[in-house]
N, CA, C and O atoms as a MOPAC input file, in Angstrom:
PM7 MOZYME 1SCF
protein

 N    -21.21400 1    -9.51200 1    18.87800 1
 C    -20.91600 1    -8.12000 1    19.20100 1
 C    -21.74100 1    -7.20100 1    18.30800 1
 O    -21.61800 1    -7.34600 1    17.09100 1
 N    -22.75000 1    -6.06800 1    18.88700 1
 C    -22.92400 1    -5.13600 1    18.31500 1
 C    -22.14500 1    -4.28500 1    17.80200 1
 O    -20.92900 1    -4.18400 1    17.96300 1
 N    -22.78700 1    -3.70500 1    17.22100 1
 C    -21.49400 1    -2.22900 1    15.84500 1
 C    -21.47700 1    -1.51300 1    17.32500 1
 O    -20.37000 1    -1.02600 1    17.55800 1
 N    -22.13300 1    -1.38700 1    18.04900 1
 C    -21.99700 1     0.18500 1    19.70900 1
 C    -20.82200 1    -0.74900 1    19.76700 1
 O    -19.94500 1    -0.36900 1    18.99200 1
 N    -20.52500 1    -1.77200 1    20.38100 1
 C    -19.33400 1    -2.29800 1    20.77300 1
 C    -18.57600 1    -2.20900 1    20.66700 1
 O    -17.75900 1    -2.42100 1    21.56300 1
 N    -18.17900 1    -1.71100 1    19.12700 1
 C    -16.50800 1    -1.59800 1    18.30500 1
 C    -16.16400 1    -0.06800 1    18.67700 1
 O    -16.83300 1     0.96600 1    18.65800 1
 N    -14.90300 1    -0.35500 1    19.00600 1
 C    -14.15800 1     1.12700 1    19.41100 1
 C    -13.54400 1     1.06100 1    17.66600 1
 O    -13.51300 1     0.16600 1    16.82100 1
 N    -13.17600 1     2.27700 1    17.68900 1
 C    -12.70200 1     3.04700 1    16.62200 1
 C    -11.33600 1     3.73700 1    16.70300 1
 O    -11.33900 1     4.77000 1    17.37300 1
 N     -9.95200 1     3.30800 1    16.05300 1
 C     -9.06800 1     3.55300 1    16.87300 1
 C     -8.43500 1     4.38400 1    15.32200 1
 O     -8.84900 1     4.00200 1    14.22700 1
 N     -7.57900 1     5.34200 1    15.42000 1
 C     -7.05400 1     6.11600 1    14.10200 1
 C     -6.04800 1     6.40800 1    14.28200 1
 O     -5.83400 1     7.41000 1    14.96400 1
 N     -4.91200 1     5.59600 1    13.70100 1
 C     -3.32300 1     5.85600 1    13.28100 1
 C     -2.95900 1     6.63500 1    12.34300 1
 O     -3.44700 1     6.48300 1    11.22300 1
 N     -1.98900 1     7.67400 1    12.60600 1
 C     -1.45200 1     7.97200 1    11.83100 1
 C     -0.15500 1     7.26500 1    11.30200 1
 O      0.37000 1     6.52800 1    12.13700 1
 N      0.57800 1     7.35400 1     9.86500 1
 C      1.85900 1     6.95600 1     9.56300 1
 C      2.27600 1     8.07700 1     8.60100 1
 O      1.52700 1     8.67200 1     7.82500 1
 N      3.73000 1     8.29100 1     8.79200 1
 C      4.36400 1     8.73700 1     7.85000 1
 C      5.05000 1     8.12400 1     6.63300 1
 O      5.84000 1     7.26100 1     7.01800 1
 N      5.04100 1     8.23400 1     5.48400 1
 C      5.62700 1     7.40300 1     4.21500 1
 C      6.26000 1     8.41200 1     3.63400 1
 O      5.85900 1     9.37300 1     2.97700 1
 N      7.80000 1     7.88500 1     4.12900 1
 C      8.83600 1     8.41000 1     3.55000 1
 C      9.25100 1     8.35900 1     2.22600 1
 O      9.97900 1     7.37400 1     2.10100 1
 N      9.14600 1     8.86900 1     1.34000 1
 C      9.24700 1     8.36400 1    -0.01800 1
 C     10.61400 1     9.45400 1    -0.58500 1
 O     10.45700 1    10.35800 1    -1.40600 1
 N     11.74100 1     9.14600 1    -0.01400 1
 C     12.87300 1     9.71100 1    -0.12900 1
 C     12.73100 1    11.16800 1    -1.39200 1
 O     12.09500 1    12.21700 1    -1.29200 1
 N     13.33200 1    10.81500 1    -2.15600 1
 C     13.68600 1    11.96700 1    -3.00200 1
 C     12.97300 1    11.27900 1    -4.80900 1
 O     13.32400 1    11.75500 1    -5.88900 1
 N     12.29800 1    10.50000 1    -4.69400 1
 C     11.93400 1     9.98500 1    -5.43600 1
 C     10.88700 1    10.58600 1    -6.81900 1
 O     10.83000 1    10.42800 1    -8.03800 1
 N     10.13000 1    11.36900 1    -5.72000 1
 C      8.68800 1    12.57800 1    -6.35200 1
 C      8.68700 1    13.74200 1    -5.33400 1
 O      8.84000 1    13.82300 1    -4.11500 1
 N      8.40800 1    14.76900 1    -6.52700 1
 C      8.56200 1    16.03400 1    -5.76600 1
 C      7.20700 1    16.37800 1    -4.96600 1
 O      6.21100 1    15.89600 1    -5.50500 1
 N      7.02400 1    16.93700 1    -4.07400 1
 C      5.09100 1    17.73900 1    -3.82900 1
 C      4.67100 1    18.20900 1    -4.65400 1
 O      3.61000 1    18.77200 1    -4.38300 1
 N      5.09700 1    18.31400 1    -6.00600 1
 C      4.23700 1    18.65900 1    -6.89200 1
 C      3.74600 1    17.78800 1    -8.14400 1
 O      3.00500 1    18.15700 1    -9.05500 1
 N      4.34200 1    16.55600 1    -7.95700 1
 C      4.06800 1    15.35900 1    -8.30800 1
 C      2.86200 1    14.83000 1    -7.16100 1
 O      1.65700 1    14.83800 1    -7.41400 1
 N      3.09300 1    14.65500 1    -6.66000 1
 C      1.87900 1    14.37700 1    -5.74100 1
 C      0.58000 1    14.63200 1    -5.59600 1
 O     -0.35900 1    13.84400 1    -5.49000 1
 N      0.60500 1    16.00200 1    -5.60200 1
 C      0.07000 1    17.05800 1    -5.86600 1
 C     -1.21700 1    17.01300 1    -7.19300 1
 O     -2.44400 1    17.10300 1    -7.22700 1
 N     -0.43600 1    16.87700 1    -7.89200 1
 C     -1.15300 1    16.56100 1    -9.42600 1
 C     -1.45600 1    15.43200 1    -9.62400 1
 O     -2.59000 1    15.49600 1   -10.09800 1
 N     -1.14200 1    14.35800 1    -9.55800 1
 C     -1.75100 1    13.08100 1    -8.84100 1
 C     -2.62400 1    12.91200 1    -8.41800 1
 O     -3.33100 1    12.00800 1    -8.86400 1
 N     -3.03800 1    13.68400 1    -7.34000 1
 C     -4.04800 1    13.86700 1    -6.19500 1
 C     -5.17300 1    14.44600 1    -7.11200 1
 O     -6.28600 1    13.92000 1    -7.09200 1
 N     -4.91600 1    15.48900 1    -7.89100 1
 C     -6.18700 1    15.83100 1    -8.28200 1
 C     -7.01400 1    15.10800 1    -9.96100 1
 O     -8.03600 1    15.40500 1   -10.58100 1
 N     -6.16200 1    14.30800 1   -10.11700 1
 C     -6.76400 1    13.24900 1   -11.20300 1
 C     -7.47600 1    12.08700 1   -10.49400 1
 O     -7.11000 1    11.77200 1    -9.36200 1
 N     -8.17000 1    11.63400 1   -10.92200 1
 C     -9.39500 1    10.44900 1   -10.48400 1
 C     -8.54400 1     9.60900 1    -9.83500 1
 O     -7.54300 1     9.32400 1   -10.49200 1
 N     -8.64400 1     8.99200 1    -8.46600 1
 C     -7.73900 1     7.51200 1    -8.19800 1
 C     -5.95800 1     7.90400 1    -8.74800 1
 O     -5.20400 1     7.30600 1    -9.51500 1
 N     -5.81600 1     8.99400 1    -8.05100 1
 C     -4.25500 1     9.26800 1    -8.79100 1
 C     -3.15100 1     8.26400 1    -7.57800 1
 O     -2.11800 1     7.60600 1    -7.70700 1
 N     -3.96100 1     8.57800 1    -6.56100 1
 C     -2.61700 1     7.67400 1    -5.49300 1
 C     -3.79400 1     7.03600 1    -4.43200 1
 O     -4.84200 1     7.64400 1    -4.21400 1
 N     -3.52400 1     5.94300 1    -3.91200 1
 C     -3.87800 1     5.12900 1    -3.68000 1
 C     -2.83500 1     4.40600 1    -2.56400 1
 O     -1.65200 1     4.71100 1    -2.71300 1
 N     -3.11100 1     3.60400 1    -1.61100 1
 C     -2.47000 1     2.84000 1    -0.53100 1
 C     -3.04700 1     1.64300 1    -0.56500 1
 O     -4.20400 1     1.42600 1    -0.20300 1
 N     -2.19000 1     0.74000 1    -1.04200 1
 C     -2.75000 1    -1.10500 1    -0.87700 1
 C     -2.66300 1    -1.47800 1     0.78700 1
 O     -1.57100 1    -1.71000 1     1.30600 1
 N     -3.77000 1    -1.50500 1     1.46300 1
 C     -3.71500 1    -1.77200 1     3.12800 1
 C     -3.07900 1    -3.09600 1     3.28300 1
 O     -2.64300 1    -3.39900 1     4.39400 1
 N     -2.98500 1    -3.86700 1     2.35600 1
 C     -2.95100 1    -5.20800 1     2.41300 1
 C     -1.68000 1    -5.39500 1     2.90500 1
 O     -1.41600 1    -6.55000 1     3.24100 1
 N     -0.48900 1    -4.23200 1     3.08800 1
 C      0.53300 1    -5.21200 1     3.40000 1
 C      1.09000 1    -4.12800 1     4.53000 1
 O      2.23300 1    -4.32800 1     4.94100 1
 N      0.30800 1    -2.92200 1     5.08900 1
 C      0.49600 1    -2.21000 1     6.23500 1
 C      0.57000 1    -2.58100 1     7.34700 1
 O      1.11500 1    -1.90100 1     8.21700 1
 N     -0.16000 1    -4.17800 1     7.65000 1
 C     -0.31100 1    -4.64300 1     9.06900 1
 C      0.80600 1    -5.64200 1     9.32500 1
 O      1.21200 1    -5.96300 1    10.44200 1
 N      1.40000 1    -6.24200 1     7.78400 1
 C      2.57100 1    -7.05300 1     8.12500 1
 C      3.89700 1    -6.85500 1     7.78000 1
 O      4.80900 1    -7.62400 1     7.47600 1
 N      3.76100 1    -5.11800 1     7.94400 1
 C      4.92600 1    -4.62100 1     7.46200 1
 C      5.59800 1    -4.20000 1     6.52100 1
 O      6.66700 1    -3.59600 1     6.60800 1
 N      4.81500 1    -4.59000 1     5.22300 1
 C      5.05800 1    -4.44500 1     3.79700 1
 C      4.33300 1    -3.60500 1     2.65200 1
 O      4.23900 1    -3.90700 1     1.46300 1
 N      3.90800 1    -2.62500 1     3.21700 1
 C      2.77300 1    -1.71000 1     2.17800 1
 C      3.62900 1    -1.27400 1     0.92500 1
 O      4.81300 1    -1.12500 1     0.62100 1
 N      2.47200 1    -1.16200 1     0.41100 1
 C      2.39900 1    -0.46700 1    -1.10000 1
 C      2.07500 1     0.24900 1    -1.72500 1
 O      0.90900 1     0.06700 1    -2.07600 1
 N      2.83200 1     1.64200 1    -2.37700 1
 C      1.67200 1     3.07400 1    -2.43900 1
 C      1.95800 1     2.84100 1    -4.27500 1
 O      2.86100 1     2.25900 1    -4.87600 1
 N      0.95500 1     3.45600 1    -4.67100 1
 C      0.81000 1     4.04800 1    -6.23500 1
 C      0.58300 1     5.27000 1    -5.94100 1
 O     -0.12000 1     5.85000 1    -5.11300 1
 N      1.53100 1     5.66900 1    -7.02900 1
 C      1.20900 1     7.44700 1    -7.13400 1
 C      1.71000 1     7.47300 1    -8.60200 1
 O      2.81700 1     7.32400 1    -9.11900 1
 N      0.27100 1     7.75900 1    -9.14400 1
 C      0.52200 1     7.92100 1   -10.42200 1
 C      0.79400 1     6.59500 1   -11.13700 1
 O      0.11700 1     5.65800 1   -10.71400 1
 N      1.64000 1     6.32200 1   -12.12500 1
 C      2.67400 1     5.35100 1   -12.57600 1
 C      3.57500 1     4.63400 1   -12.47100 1
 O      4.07900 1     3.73300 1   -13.14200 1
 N      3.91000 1     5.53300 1   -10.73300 1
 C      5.36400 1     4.87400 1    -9.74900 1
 C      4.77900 1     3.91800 1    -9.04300 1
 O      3.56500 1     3.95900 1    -9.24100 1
 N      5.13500 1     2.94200 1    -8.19500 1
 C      5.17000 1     2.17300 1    -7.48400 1
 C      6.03600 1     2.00300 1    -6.44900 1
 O      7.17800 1     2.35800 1    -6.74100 1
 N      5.80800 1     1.30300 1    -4.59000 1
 C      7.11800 1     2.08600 1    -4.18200 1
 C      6.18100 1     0.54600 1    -3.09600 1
 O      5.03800 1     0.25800 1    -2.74100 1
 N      7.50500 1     0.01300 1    -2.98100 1
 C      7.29400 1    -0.98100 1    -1.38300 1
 C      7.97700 1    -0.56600 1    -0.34700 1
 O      9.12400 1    -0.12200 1    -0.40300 1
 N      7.04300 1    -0.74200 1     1.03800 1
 C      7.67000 1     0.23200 1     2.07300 1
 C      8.20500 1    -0.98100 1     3.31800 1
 O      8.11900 1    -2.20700 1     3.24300 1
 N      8.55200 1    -0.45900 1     4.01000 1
 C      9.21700 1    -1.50200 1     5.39100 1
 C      8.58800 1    -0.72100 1     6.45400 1
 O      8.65500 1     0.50000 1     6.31300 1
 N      7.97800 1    -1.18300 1     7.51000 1
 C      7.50700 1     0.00000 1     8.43000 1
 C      9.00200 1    -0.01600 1     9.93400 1
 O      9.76900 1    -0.84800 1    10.41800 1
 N      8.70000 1     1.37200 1    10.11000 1
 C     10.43100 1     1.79200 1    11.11700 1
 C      9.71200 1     2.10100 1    12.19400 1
 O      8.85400 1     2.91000 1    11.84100 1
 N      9.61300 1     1.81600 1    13.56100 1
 C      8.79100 1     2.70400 1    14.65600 1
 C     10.07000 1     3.66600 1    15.22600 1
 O     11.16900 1     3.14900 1    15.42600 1
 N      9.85300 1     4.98400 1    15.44800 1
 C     11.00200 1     5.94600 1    15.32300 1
 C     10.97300 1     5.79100 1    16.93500 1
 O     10.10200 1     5.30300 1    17.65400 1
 N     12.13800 1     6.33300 1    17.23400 1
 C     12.94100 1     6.97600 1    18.56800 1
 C     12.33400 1     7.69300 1    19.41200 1
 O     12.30900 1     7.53700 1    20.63300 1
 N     11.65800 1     8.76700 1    18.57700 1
 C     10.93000 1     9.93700 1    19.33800 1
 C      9.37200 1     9.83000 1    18.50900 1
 O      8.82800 1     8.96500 1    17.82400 1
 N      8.92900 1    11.47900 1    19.07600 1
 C      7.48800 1    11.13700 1    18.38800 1
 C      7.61000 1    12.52900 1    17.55400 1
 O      8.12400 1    13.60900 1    17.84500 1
 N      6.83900 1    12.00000 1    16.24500 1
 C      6.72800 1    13.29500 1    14.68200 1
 C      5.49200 1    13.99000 1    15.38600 1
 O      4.67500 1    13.14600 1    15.75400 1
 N      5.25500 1    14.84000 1    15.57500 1
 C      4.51100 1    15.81600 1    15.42900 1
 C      3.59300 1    16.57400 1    14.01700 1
 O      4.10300 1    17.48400 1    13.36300 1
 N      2.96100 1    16.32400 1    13.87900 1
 C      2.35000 1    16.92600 1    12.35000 1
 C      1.62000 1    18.27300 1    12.95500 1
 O      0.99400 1    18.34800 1    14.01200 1
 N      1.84900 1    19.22200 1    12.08100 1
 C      1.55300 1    20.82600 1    12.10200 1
 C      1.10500 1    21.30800 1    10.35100 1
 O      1.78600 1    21.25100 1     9.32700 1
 N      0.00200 1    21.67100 1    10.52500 1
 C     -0.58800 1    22.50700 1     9.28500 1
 C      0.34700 1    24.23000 1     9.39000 1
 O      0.62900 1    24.85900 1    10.41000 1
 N      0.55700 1    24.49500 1     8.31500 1
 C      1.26100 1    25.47200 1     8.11500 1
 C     -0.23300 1    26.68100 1     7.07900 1
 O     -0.81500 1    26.33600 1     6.05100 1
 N     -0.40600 1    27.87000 1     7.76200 1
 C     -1.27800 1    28.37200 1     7.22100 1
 C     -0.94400 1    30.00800 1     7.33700 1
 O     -0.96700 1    30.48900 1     8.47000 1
 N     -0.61700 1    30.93100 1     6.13700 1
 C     -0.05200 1    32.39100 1     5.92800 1
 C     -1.25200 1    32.91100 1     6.54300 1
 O     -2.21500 1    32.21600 1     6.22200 1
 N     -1.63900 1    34.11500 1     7.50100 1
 C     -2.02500 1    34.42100 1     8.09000 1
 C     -1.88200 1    35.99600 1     8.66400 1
 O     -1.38700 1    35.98900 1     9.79100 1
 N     -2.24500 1    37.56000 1     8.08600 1
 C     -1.65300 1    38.51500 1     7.62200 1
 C     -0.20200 1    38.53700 1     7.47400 1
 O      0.46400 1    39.28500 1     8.19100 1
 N      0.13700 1    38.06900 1     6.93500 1
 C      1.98700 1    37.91400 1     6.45900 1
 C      2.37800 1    37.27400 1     7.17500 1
 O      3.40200 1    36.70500 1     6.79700 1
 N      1.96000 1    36.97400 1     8.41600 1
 C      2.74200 1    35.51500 1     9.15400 1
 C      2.44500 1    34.22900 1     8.66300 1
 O      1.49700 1    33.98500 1     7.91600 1
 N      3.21300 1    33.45400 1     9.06000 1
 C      2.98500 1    32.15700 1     8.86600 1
 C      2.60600 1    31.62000 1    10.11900 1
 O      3.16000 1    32.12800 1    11.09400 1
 N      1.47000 1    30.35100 1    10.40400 1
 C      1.17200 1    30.10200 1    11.45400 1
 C      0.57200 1    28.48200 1    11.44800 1
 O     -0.18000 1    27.74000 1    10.81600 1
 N      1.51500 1    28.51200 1    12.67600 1
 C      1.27300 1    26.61800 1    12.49400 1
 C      0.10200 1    25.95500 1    13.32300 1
 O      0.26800 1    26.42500 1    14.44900 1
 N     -0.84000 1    25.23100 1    13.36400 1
 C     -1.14900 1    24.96900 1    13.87600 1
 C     -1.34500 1    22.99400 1    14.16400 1
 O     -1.78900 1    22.31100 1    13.24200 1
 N     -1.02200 1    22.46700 1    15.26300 1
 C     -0.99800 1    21.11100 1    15.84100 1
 C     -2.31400 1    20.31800 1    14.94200 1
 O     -3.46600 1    20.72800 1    14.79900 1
 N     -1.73500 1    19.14900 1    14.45100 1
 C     -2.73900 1    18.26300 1    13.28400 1
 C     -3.01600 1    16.56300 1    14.68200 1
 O     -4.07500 1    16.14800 1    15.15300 1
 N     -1.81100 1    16.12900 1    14.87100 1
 C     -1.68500 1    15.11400 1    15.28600 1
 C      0.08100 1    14.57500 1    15.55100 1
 O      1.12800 1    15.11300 1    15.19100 1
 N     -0.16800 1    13.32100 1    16.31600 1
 C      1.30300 1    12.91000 1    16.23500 1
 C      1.13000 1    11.56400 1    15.65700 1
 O      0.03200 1    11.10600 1    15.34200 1
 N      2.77900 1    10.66200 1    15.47100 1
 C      2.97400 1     9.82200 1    15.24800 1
 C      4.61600 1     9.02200 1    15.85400 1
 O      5.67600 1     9.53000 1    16.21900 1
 N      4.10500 1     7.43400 1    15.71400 1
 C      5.66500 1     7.26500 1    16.33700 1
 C      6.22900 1     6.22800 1    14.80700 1
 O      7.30300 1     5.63300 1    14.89500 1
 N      5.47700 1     6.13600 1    13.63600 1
 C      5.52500 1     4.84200 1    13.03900 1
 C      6.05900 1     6.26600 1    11.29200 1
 O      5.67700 1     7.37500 1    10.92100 1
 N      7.14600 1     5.15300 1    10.79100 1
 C      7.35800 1     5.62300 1     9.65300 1
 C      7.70600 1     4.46700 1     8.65500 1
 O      8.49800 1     3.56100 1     8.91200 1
 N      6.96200 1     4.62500 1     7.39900 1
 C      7.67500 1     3.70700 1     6.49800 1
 C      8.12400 1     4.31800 1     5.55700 1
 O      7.57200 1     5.22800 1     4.94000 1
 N      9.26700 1     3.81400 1     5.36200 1
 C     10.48300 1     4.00100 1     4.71900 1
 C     10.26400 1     3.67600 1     3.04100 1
 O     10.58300 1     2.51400 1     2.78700 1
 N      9.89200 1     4.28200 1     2.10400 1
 C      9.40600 1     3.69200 1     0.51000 1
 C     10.68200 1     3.49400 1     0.21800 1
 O     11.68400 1     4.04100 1     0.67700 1
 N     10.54300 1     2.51300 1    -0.73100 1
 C     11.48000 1     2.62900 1    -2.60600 1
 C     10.74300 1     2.12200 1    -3.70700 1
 O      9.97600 1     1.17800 1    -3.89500 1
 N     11.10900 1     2.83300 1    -4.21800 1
 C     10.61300 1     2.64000 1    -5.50100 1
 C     10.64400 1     0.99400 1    -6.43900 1
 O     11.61600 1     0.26800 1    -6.65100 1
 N      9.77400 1     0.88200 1    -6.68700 1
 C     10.18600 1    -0.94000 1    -7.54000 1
 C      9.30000 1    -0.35300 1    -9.05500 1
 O      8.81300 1     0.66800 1    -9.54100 1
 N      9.51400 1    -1.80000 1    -9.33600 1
 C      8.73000 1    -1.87600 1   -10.98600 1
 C      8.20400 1    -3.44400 1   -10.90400 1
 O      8.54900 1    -4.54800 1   -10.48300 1
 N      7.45500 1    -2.97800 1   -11.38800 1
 C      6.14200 1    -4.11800 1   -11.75400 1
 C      6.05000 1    -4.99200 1   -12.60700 1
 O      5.21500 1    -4.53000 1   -13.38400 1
 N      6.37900 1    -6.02700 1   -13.00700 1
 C      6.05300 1    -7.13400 1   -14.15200 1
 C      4.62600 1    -7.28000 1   -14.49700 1
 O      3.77100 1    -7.14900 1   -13.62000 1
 N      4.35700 1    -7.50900 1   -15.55900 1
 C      2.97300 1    -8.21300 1   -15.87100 1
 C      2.88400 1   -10.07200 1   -15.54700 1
 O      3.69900 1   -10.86000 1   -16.02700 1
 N      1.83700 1   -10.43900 1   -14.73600 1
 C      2.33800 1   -11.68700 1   -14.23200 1
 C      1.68600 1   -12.54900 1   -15.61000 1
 O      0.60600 1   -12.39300 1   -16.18000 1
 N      3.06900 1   -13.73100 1   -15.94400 1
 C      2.33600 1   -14.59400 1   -17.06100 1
 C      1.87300 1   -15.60400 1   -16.83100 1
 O      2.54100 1   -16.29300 1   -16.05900 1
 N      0.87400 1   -16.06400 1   -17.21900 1
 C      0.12900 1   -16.99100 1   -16.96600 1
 C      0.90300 1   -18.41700 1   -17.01800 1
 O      1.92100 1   -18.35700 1   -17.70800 1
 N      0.62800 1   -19.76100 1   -16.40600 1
 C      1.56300 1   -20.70100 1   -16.38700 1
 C      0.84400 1   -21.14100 1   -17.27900 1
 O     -0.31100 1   -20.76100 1   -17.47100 1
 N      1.76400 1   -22.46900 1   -18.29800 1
 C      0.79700 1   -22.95500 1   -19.23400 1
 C      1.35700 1   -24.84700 1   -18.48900 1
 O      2.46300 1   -25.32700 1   -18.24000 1
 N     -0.14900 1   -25.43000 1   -18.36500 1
 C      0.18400 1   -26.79400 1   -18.21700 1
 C      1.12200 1   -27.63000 1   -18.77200 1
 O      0.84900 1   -27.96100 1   -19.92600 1
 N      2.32000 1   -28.15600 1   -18.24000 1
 C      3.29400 1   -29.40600 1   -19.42100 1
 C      2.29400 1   -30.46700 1   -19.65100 1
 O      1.56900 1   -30.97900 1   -18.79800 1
 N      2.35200 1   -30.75100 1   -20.99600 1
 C      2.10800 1   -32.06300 1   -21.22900 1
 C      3.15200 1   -33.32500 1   -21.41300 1
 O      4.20000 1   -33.34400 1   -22.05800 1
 N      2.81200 1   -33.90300 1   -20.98900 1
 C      3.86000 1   -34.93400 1   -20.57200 1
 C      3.70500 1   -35.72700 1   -21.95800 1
 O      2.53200 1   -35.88800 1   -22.29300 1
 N      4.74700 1   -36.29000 1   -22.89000 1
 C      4.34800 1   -36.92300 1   -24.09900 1
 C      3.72700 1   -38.57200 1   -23.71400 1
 O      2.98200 1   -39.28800 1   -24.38300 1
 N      4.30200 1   -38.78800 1   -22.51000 1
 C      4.28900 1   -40.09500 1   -21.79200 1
 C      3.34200 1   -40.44200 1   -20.83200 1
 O      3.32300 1   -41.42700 1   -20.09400 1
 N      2.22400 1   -39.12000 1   -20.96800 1
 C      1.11100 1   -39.57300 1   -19.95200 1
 C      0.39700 1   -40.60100 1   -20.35700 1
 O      0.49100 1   -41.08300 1   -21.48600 1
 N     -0.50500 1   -41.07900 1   -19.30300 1
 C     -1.42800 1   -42.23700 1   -19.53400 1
 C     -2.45000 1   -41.83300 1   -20.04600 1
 O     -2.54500 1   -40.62300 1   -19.84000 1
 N     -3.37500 1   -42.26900 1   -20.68400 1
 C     -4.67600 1   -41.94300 1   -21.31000 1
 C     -5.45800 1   -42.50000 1   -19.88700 1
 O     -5.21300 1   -43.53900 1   -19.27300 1
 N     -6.40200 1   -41.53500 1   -19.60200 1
 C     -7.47500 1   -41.58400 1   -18.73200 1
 C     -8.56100 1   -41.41500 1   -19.54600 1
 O     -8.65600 1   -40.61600 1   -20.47800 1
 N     -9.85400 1   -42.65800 1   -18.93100 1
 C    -11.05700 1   -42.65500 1   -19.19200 1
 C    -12.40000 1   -41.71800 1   -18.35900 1
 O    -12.54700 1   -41.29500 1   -17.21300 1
 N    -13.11000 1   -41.68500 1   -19.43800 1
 C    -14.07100 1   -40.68600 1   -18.38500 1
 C    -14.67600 1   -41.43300 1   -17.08600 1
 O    -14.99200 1   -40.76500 1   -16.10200 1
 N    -14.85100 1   -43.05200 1   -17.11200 1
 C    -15.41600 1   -43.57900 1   -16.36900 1
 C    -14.32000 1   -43.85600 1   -14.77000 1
 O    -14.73100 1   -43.73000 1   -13.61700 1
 N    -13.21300 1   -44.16100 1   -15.09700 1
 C    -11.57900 1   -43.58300 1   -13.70000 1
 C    -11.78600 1   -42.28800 1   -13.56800 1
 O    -11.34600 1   -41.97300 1   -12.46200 1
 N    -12.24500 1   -41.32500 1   -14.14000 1
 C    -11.97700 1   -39.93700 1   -13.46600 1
 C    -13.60800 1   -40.19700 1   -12.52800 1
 O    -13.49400 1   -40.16700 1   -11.30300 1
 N    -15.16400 1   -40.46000 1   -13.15400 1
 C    -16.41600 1   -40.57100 1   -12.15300 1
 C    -16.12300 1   -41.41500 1   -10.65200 1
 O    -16.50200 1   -41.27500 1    -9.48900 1
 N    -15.28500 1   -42.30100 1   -11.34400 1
 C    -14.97000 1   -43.48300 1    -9.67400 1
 C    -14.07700 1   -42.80200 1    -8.95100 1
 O    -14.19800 1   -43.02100 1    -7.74600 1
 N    -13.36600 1   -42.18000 1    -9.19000 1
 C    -12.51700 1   -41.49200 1    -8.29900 1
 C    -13.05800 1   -40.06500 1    -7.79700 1
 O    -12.24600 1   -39.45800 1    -7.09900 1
 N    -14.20300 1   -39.46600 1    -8.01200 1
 C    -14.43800 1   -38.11800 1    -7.85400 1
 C    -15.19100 1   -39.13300 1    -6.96000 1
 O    -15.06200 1   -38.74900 1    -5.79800 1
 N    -16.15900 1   -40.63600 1    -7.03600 1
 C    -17.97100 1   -40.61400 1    -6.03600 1
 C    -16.97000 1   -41.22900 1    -4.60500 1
 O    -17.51400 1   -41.45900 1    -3.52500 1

């Protein structure tokens, strides 16, 4: 397949991230280097993962009832005025978790192993 071949398809989702961080956490986030970030890796099987900031949050994806509508909100001589962004039917639902540092396993040594020669480990690798 040529690259002309591939269609190009663009989802939106909503990530509900309850009451957890305010928009102005976000916000400020956003404008530090790599402040928030989306691990794709677990969006397609249901299980994504956002960083924002220092938080961490695993999501469940919900396909809703009806369809969200997204609208830009823009002041406009003293009105406010919305205008149509896109829709969506898909929401994931965050919570918040915490992170371990993963520790490395350390090999048992068995006090009762056998002594192996270098010449049993060559015959068994040819």
């Amino acid at each position: 397949m040529s690259d002309s071949e591939y269609e190009e398809e663009t989802t939106y989702v909503v990530f509900d991230l309850g009451k957890a961080i305010t928009p102005q956490y976000i916000q400020e986030m956003k404008e530090k280097a790599g402040g928030c970030r989306v691990l794709a890796s677990g969006l397609e099987e249901g299980k994504p993962y956002i960083q924002i900031g220092n938080m961490t949050f695993e999501g469940e994806v919900d396909e809703t009832i009806g369809t969200h509508l997204m609208f830009t909100v823009e002041e406009k001589q003293k009105k406010k005025v919305l205008e149509y962004k896109c829709t969506t039917e898909t929401v994931v639902k965050m919570d918040s978790i915490t992170l371990d540092t993963k520790r490395e396993k350390r090999p048992q040594i068995k006090p009762e192993a056998e002594e192996i020669n270098d010449d049993a480990v060559l015959d068994a690798i040819l």
